[in-house]
N, C-alpha and C positions, 0 to 999 in steps of 0.2 A: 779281404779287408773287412774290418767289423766297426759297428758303430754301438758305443754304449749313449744309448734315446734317453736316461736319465739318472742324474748323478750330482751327488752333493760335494764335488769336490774343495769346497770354499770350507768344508768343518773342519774343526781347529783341531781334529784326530787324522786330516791328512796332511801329506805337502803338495798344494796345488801346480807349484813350479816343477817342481820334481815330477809329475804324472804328464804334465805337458809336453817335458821334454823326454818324456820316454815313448811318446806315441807312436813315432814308430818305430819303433824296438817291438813295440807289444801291439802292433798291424793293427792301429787303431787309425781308422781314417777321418772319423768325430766323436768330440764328446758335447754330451747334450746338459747342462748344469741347470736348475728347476731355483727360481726362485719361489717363497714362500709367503710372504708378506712385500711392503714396499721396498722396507732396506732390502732386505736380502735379494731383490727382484733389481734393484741401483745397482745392487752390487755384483753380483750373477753378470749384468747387460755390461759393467764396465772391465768386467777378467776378459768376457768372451769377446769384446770389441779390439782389445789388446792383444789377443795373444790365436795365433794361426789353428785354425780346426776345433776351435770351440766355439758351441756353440749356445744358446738360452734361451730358456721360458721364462715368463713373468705373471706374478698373480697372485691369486690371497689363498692360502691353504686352507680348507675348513677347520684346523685348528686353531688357526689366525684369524678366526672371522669376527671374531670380538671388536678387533683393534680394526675392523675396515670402517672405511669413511668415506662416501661414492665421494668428497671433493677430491680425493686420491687418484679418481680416474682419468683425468686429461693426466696426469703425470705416467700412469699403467699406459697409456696411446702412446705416450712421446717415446715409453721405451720399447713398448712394442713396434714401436717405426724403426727403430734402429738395423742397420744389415742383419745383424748376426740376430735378432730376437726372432725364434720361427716358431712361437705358439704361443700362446694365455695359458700359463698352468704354473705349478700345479694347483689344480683348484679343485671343488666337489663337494662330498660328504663324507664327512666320519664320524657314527655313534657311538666309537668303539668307549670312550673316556663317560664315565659318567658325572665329568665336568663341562664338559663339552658344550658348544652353542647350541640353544635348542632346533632340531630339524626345520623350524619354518626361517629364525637365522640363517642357519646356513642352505638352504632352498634359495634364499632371497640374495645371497650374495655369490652362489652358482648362476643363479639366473643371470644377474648384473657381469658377471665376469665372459658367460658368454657372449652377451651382444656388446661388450666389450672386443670380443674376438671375432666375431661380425662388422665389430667396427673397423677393425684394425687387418679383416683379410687375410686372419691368419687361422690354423685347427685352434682346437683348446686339450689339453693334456687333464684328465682326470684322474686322483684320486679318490675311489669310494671302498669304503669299507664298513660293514653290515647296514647298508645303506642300498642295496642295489636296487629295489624296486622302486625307493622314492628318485634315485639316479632315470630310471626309465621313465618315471610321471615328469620329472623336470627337462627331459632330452626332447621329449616326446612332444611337450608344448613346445617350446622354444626350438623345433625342426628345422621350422626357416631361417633361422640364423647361424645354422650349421652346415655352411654350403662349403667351408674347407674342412670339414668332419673334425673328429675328435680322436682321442689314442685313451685306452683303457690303460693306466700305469700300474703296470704290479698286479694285471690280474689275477684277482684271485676270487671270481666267482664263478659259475657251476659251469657244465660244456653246455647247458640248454640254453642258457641265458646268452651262450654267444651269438646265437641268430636275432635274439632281439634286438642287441647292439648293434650286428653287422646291418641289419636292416634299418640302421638310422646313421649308417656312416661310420660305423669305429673300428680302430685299428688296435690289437693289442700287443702288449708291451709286458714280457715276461721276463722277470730274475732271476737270482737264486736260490728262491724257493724251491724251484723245479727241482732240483737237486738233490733233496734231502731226503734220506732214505721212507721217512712216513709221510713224502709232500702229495702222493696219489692224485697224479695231474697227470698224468696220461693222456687219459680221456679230455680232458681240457685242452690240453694240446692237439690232440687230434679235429677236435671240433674246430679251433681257427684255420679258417683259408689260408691256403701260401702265401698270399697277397693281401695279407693284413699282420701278419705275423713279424714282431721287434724286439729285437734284444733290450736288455738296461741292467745295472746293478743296482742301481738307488745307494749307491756308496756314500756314505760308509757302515750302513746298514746291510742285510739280507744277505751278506757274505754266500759265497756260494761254496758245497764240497769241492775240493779239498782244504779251504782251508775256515772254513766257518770255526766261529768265536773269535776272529780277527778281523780290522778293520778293512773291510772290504775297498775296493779299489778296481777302476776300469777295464783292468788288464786281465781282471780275471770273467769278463764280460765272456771269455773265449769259453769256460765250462760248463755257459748257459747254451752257446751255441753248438756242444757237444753231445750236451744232454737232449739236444731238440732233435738232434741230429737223428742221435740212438734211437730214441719213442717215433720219429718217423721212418724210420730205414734211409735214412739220404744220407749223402757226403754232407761233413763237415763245411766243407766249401761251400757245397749249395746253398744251405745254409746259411754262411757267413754273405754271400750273394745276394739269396733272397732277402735277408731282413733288413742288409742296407740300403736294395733299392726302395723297398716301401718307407723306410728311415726315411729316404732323400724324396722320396716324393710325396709324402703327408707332408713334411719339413721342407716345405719346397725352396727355401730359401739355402737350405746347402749347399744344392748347385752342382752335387758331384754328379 
C-alpha cells in the first residue's frame, strides 16, 4: 500500500473525483491534499472530510504570505481541529521568485504558522526553497513548539543538511524529481534514515519518469517508490511499507 504525503488534487488540470475513486485500483491507501492559503486550506479540509482516504493540511504557502492576516488564525485552528486535517502546511520559505515576500515576511509568517501547529498538536509540512539555512535559524529558535516534528516537502536540499534537520525532528518527503535522468539525489536518498523517509507527488506538478511533461497524478506516486527502491537495493514493497508507516505516524491522525 502507498501513500502519496502531498498532492494538489483540487487543480482544475485534474479530476479530483476520478483519483478518489480509483484509489484502489492504484494501492493507494491515502492521499494527503496541501492547502496553500485560507480558501484553498477551506477547501482542501472540506474534499478530505467528505470523501473516504483523504486526507489534508492547512496553511499559508510562502508564496501566499502577502495576503496572511494572524485574524485568520482561529479560523487555521478550527480547521486544523477537523478529523481528517493532520498538519499546518504547506508553509515555510521560498526566495526562489524575485517578487516574492521579503525573507523577514515570510520568517514571520513561518514562525506564526508553527506555534499555530503547537497550538493545534499537530507536525507542520514545510516548503523551502533556496532558503535552507534561514529554514534552520527559524526551526531552530522555534524547537519547542516542534514536539510533533515537521516533514521536509519535496526535498531538495543537500545529503549534509539532512542531519541538521533530522536533529530537530524532520521527516522527508521525496517526488519526482528523484526520477529524472540529471536529478543526482542518490546521495540524498541515501543520507535519509528508513524512518523518516515519505513518498508524495505534489500533483499536478513534478510529474515523475515515465511520464513527465504530463500532469502528474497519485498513481503514479508508485515510480517514486521504485526509484527509492533501486538507489537503496530493497524491495519495492519494503519500501511501499516503510514510507507509509512513517506517513501514518508523523500523520498520526491517519490511523492506518
Amino acid at each position: 500500500m502507498l501513500i502519496d504525503s502531498h498532492a494538489h488534487i483540487l487543480d482544475e488540470a485534474l479530476d479530483a473525483e476520478d483519483i478518489v475513486l480509483s484509489m484502489a485500483s492504484d494501492d493507494l491507501g491515502a492521499i494527503v491534499i496541501a492547502g496553500v492559503d485560507l480558501s484553498s486550506s477551506e477547501s482542501v479540509s472540506a474534499f478530505a472530510e467528505s470523501h473516504a482516504g483523504v486526507y489534508c493540511t492547512v496553511g499559508c504557502h510562502p508564496e501566499e504570505c502577502q495576503g496572511y492576516n494572524p485574524i485568520d488564525d482561529d479560523t487555521y485552528l478550527r480547521l486544523a481541529s477537523l478529523p481528517k486535517s493532520v498538519a499546518i502546511g504547506e508553509v515555510g520559505l521560498d526566495y526562489h521568485y524575485d517578487d516574492a515576500a521579503s525573507p523577514s515576511k515570510q520568517k514571520d509568517v513561518m514562525s506564526r504558522m508553527i506555534y499555530l501547529a503547537h497550538k493545534a498538536d499537530l507536525p507542520v509540512v514545510l516548503h523551502v526553497r533556496d532558503a535552507y539555512k534561514d529554514s534552520l535559524d527559524v526551526l531552530r529558535a522555534d524547537k519547542a513548539l516542534l514536539s510533533r516534528g515537521f516533514v521536509m516537502h519535496c526535498y531538495g536540499g543537500s545529503a549534509e543538511l539532512v542531519r541538521e534537520y533530522c536533529d530537530l525532528g524532520a521527516y522527508f518527503s521525496l517526488g519526482g524529481v528523484i526520477t529524472f535522468k540529471n536529478a543526482r539525489k542518490d546521495e540524498v536518498v541515501r543520507a535519509i534514515p528508513s524512518d523518516r523517509l515519505m513518498l508524495e507527488t505534489d500533483c499536478p506538478y513534478m510529474t515523475p519518469e515515465p511520464y513527465r511533461g504530463r500532469p502528474n497524478r497519485p498513481a503514479y506516486v508508485r515510480y517514486v517508490a521504485h526509484k527509492i527502491a533501486q538507489i537503496l537495493n530493497k524491495d519495492y514493497e519494503q519500501v511501499c511499507a516503510e514510507t507509509s508507516d512513517n506517513t501514518a505516524r508523523i500523520f498520526y491522525k491517519i490511523g492506518l
